[in-house]
C-alpha positions in Angstrom: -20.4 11.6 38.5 -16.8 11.1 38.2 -15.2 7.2 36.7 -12.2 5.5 39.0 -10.0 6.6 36.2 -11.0 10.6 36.0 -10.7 10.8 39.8 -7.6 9.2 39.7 -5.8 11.1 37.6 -7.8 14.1 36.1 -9.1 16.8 39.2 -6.2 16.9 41.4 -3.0 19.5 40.9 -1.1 21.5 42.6 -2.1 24.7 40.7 -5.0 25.5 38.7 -5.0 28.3 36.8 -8.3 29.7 35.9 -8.4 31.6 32.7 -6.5 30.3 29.5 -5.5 33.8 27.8 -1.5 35.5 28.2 -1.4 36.0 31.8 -3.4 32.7 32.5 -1.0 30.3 30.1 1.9 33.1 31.0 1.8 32.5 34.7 1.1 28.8 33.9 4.3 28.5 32.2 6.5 30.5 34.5 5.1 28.2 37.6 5.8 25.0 35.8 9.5 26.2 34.6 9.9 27.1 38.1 8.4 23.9 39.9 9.2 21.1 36.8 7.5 18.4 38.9 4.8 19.9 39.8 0.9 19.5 38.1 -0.2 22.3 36.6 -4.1 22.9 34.8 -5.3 25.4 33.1 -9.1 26.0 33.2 -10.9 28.2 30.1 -14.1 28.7 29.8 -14.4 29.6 26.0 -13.1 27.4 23.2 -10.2 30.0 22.3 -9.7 33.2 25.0 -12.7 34.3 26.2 -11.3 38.5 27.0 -9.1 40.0 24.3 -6.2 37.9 24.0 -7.0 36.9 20.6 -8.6 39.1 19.5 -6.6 41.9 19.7 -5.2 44.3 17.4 -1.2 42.9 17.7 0.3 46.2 19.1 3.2 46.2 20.9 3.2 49.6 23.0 3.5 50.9 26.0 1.9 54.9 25.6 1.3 57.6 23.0 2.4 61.0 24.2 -1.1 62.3 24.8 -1.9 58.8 26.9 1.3 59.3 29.1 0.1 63.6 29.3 -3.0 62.4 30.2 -2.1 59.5 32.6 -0.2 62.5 34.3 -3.5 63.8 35.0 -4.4 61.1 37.7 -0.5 59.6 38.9 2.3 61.1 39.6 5.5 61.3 37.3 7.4 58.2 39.0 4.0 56.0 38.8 3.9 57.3 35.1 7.4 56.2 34.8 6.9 52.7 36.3 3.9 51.8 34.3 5.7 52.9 31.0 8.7 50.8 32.4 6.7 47.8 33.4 5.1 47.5 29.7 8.1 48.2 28.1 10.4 45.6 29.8 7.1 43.1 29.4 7.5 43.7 25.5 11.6 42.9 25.8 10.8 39.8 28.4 8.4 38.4 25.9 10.8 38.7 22.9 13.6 37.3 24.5 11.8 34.1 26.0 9.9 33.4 22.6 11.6 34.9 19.8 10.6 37.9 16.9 10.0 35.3 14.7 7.4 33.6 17.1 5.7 36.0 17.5 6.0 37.6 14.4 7.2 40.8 15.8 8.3 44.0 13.4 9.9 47.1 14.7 7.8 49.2 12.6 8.2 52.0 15.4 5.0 53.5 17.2 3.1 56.6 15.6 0.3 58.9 16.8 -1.8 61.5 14.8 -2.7 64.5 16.1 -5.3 66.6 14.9 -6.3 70.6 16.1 -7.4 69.3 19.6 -4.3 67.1 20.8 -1.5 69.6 18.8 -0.7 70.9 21.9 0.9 68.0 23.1 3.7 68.8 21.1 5.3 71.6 23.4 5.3 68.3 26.2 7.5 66.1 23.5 10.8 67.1 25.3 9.8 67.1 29.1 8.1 63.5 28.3 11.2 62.5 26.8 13.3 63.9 30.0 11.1 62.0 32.3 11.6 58.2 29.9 15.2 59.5 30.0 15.5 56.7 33.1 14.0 53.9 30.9 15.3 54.8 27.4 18.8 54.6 25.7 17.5 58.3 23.5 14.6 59.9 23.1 11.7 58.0 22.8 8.9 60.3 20.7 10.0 62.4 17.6 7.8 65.1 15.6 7.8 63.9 11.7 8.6 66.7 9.7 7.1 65.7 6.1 3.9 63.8 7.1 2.5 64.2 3.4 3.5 60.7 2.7 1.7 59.1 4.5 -1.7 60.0 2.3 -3.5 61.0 5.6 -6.6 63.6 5.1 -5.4 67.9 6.3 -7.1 67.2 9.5 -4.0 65.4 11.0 -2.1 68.3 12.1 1.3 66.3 13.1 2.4 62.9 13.3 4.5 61.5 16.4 7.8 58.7 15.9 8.3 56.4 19.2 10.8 54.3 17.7 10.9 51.4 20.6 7.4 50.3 19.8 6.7 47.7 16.9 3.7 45.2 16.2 3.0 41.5 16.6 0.8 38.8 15.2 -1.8 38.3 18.2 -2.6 34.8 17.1 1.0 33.5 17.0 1.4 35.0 20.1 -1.4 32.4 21.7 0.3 29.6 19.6 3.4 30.0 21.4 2.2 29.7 25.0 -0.1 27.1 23.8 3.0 25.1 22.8 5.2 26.2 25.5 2.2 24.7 27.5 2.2 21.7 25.7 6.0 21.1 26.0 5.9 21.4 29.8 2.9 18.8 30.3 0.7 21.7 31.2 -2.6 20.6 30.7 -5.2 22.7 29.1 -9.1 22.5 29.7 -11.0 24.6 27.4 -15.1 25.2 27.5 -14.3 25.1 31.6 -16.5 27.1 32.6 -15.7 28.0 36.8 -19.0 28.2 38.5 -17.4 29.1 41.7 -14.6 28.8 43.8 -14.2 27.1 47.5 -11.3 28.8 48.9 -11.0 27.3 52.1 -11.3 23.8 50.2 -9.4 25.1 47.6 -12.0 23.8 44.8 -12.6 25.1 41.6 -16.3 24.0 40.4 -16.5 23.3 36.8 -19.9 23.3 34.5 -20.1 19.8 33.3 -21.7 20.6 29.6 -22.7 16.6 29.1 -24.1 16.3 32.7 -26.1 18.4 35.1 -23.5 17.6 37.4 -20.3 19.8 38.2 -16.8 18.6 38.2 -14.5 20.0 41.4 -11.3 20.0 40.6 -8.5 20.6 43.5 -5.6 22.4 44.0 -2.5 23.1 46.3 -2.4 26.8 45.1 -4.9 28.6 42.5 -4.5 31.5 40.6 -7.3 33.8 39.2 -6.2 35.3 35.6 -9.6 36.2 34.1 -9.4 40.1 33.8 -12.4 41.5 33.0 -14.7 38.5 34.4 -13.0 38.5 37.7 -15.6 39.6 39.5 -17.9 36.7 38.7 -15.9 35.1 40.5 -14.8 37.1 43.2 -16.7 39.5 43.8 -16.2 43.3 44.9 -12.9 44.1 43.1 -12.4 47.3 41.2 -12.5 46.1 38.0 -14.8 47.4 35.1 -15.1 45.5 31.8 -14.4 47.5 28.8 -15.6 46.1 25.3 -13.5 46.9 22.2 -14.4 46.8 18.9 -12.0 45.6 16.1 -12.5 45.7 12.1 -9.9 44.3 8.9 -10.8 45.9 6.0 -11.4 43.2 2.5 -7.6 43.4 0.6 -7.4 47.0 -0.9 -6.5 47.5 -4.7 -4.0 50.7 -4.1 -0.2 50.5 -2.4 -1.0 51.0 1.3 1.3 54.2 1.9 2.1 53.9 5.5 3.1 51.1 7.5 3.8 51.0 11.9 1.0 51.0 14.6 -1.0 54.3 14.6 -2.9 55.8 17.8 -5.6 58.4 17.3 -8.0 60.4 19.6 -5.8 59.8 22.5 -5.1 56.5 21.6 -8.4 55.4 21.9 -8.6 54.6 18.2 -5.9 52.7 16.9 -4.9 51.1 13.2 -1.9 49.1 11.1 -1.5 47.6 7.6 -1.8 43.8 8.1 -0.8 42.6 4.8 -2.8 44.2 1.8 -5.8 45.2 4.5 -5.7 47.6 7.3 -6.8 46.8 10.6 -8.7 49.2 12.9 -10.1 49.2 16.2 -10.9 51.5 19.5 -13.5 54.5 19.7 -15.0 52.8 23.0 -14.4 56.9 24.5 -17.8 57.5 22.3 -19.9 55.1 25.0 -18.0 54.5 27.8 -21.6 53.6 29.8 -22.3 51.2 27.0 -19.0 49.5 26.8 -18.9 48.6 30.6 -20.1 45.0 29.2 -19.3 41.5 29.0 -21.1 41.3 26.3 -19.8 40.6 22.8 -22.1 42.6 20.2 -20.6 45.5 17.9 -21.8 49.1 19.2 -23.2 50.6 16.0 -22.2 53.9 17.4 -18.4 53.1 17.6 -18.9 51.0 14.5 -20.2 54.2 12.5 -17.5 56.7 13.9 -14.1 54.0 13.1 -15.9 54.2 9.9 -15.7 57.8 9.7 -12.0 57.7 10.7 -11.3 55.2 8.2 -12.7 56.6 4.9 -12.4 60.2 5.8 -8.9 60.7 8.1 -6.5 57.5 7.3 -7.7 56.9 3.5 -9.6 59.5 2.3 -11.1 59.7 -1.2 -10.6 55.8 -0.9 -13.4 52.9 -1.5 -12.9 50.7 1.2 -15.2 47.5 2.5 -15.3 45.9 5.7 -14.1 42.1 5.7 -14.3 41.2 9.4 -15.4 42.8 12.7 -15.1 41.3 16.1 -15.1 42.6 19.7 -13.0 41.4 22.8 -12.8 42.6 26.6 -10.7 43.9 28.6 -10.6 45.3 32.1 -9.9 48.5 33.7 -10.2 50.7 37.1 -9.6 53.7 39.2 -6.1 53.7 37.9 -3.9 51.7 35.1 -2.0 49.7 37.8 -2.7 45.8 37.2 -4.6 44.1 40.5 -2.0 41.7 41.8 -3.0 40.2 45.4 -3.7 37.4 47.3 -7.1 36.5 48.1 -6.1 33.9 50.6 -3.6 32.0 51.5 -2.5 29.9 48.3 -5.1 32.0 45.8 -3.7 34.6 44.1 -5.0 36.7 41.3 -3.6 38.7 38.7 -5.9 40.8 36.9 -7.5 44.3 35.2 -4.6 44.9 32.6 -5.8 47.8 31.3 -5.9 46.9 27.6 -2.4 46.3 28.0 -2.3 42.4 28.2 0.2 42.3 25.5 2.9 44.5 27.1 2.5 43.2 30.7 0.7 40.4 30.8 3.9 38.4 31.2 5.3 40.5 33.5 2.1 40.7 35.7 2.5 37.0 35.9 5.5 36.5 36.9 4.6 39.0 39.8 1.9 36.4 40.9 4.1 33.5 40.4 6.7 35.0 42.7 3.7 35.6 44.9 2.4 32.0 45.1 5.7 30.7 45.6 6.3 32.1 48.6 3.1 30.3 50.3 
């Protein structure tokens, strides 16, 4: 049961927003600067994000060559053209309305190895570049010539250079919208966990951890930013969960001989110097079935085969232990395109980014926002 005082001022706003990661606190923020007066809650369900967005791996991309050759395998070339577009102007939006040094971004440029199976991607390089022509002030993807440097073992064939991509610190990222939030009296619930939502009611029913109770909170407008648990919610959407797996190796002794963020197998593995360690995640294309999960436990499968990658393709002949190992999740479908809909009148819900939060999470926001404004 509610006091006079939590009734009175605590469970009535004029949007809730229900999921506290970057489009949740994203499209939080953009509602708020839009509508100053208006009250604005943000409802989490895990102490920090409970998908991926922190716990990332701090890339900011928008497509490998053999992603975009392979994305041109299910949409045509202007939807491959919009979704490159879309992620790249998210990165630039994101940069201009916080800052590099916010978010700690680096313009170490975007590199991808290829190996015997994806070297024929290289005689694609020019016609991708023709078709990013649109987007792109120059070329965006370059062949390396001397790739010796880099220390890599003779089974990486080539290396690729996209010079508009760069990486960020994932965990200054948060800090930022968390205080952005906090400086436009947005108020933040975390271990919210939403039970259900009324939509005709608009209520949003909250787990009351000290009570066996639940709270319902209520809302003008309410917006659905949860990604890959969307469908606990609302059900019947085409959204999959897809688990990822992410490693930091303990500080390592030798000069790290490469630096930028590195896409592998497709870009389904991916790595980057942090610091004196390197940082290495992906390899969910070895279980798909298994990583359809909402579940957070490490696939010892995927686990054993970054492994391999790590001691016997990006430092070879190199004694390397793991520090940390953590898994996150993110949503995906039919196609790459992010859900953005209304449900009803005054619910929206911006969801399934793809594993592409970073990159268009802001701009998938701001495509709700514009969406709930005009109910």
């Amino acid at each position: 049961m509610l006091s006079y005082w939590e009734k009175k001022h605590f469970v009535d706003y004029d949007l809730i927003v229900i999921g506290g990661g970057i489009v949740g606190l994203s499209t939080s923020i953009q509602y708020k600067t839009k509508f100053p007066l208006s009250k604005v809650l943000v409802l989490e369900r895990g102490i920090f994000p409970s998908g991926a967005s922190s716990r990332n791996a701090g890339f900011a991309c928008f497509g490998s060559l053999t992603e975009i050759l392979d994305d041109l395998n299910t949409l045509s070339e202007s939807e491959v053209l919009q979704l490159v577009e879309k992620r790249y102007r998210g990165l630039l939006a994101i940069r201009e309305f916080f800052g590099d040094d916010r978010l700690g971004y680096l313009p170490t440029c975007g590199l991808e190895l290829l190996t015997e199976n994806e070297i024929g991607a290289l005689k694609f390089l020019d016609k991708i570049n023709h078709l990013l022509a649109p987007v792109f002030p120059e070329g965006v993807f370059e062949q390396i010539e001397d790739i010796s440097a880099f220390g890599f073992s003779d089974k990486v064939k080539a290396v690729i250079k996209n010079k508009f991509e760069g990486e960020l610190d994932s965990g200054k990222f948060l800090m930022s919208l968390w205080e952005k939030s906090q400086e436009l009296n947005i108020k933040i619930l975390t271990g919210s966990q939403v039970s259900k939502i009324e939509i005709e009611e608009k209520k949003v029913h909250v787990r009351n951890p000290t009570g066996k109770d639940e709270i319902a909170f209520f809302a003008n407008k309410i917006a659905v930013c949860t990604n890959a648990f969307t469908n606990l919610l609302i059900p019947g959407l085409d959204i999959q969960p897809g688990r990822g797996l992410v490693m930091v190796t303990k500080p390592i002794s030798k000069e790290i001989p490469f630096s930028g963020t590195f896409h592998y197998d497709k870009g389904y593995v991916y790595f980057r110097k942090v610091e004196d360690r390197i940082l290495l995640g992906g390899g969910r294309n070895m279980d798909f079935e298994g990583e359809k999960t909402l579940s957070m436990e490490v696939n010892p499968k995927i686990r054993e085969y970054l492994l391999h990658i790590l001691n016997n393709i990006i430092l070879p002949d190199c004694d390397i232990e793991i520090d940390l190992e953590w898994t996150g999740i993110m949503a995906f479908g039919k196609n790459k395109k992010p859900i953005v809909e209304m449900v009803e009148n005054n619910i929206g819900l911006a969801v399934r980014l793809g594993g592409m939060g970073v990159a268009i999470g802001w701009q998938t926001a701001e495509e709700l926002v514009n969406m709930l404004s005009e109910v």
